[in-house]
C-alpha positions in Angstrom: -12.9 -42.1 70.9 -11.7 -38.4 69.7 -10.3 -40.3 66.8 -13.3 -42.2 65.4 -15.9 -39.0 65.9 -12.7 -36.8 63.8 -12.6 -40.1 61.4 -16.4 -40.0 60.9 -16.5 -36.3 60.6 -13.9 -36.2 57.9 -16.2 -39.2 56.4 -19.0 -37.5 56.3 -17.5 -33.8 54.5 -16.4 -36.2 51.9 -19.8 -37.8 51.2 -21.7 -34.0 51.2 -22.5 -33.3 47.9 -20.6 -30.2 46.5 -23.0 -27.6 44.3 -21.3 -25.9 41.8 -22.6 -22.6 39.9 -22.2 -21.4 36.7 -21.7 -17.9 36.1 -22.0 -16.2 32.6 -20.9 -12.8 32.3 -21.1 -10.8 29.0 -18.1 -8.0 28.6 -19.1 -4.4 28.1 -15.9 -3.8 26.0 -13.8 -6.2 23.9 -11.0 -6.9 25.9 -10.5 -10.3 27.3 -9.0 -8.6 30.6 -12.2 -8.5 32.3 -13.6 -5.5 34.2 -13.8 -4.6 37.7 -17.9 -3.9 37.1 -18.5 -7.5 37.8 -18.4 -8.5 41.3 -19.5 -12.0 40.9 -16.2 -13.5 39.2 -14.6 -17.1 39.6 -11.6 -17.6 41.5 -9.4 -18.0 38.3 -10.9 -14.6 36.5 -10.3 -13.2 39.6 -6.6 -13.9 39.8 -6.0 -13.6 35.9 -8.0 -10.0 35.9 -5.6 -8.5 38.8 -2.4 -9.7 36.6 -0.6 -6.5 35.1 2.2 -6.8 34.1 2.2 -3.1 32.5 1.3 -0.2 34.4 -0.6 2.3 32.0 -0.4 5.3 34.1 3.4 4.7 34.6 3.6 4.4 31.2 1.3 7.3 30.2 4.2 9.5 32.3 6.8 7.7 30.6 5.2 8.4 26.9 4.9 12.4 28.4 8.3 12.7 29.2 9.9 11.1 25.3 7.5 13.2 23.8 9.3 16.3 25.6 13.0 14.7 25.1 12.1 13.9 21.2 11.4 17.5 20.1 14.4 18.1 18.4 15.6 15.2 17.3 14.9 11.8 15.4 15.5 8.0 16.9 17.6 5.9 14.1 16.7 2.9 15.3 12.7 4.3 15.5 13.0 5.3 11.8 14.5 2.4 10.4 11.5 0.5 12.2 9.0 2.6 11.2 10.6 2.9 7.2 10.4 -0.9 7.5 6.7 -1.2 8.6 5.3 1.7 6.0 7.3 0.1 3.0 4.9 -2.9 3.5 2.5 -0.2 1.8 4.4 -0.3 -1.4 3.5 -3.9 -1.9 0.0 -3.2 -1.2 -2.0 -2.7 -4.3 -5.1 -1.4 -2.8 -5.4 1.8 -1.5 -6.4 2.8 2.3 -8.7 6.0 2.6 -8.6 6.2 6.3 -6.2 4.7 8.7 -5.4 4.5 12.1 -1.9 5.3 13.9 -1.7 3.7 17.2 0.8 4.7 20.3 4.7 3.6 19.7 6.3 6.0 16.9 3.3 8.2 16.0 5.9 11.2 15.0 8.1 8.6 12.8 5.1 7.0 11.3 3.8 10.5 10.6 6.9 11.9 8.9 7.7 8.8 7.0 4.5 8.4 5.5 4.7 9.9 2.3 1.3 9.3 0.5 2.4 5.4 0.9 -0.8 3.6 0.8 -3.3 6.0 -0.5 -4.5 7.7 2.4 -6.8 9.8 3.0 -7.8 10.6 6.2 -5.4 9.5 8.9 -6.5 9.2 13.1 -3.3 9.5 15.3 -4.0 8.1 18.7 -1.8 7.6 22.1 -2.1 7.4 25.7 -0.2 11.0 26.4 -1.8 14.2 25.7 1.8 15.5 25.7 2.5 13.1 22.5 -0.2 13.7 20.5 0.5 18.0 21.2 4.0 16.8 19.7 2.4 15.3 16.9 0.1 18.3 16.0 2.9 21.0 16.3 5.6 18.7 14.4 3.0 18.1 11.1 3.4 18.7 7.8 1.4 21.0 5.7 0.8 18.4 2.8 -3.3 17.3 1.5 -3.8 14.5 4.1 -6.6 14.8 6.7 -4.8 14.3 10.2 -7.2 13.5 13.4 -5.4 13.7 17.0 -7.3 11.7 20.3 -6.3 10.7 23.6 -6.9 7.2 23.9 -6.0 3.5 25.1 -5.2 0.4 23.2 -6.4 -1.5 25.3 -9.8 0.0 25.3 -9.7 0.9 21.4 -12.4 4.1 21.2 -12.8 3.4 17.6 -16.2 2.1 16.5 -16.7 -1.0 14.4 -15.5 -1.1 10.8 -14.6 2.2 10.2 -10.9 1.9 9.3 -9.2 0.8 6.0 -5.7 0.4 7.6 -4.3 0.1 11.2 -0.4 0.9 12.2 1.2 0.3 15.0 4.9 0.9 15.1 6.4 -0.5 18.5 3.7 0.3 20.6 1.7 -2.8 21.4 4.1 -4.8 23.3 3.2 -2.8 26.2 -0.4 -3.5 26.8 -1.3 -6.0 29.3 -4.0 -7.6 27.1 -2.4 -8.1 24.0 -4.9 -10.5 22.4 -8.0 -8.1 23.6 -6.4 -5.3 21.9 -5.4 -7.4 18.8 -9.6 -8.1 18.5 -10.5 -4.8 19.3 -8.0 -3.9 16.2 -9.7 -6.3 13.8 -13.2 -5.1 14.9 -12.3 -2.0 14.2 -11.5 -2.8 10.7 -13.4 -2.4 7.6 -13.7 -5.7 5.7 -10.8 -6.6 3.7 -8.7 -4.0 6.1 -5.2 -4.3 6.9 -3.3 -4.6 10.2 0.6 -2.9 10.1 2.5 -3.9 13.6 5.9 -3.9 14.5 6.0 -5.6 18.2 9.2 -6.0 20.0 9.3 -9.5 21.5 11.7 -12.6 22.1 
């Protein structure tokens, strides 16, 4: 008898009609990480939103402690990257007043720049504070415009179309949202603008 009433039972959970909502959310930001502002979340953004493979603060720390080990002395490997990436310039044409330096090898980028590409106004931008100190006590007294902020790639505080050029020289391998920060870069873009990256992958 217990196992026709747990027979039926099991019958009758099958037969119960399942509702199934639809949630729409609309991102306050650009990356395709998701935020923690939204509360109602399905079970797959839930679990794909807590993946991180990267830990940014860890990394912050890491980025203050090369900028202190780097004072006095030049990476071979991070200059022949960086020469590599900014000689792309050279086959450029057109000319980029303002351009954007992301995280990575801003101090290489920086002193290997050499009026390639016709800038004008260059932003410098990384997660350390220590870094971008480095970057303003090691430039160069030359014409260009240099700006220095604090700031994440994977939240780009850059507003819409309002960069010629975008360079990125080993940095952006270590966001967690790769994709998010790749949109973020072309948004950020005036039309016609050009994106420089050098990303260390397999």
């Amino acid at each position: 008898m217990r196992r026709i009433t747990s027979l039926y039972r099991r019958i009758v959970l099958l037969k119960s009609p399942t509702k199934q909502t639809h949630t729409f959310l609309t991102s306050l930001s650009f990356s395709t990480d998701g935020g923690d502002e939204f509360q109602q979340k399905s079970s797959f953004q839930q679990k794909s939103s807590k993946v991180k493979i990267f830990d940014r603060d860890l990394k912050r720390a890491h980025r203050d402690r090369a900028a202190w080990l780097s004072r006095h002395k030049n990476d071979t490997f991070i200059d022949a990257v960086a020469e590599n990436l900014l000689d792309r310039l050279e086959d450029c044409k057109k000319s980029f007043p303002s351009a954007l330096c992301l995280g990575g090898s801003l101090r290489a980028v920086q002193r290997l720049l050499r009026a390639r590409g016709g800038i004008e106004k260059l932003i410098m931008m990384d997660t350390s504070h220590d870094m971008i100190k480095s970057c303003r006590d090691n430039a160069q007294e030359d014409s260009l415009e240099t700006s220095y902020i604090v700031g994440d790639e994977e939240f780009l505080p850059i507003k819409e179309s309002s960069v010629d050029l975008i360079i990125s020289s080993l940095g952006l391998h270590w966001t967690n949202d790769l994709p998010g920060s790749m949109i973020q870069c072309k948004l950020a873009l005036k039309p016609d603008g050009f994106f420089l990256a050098a990303i260390l992958g397999s």
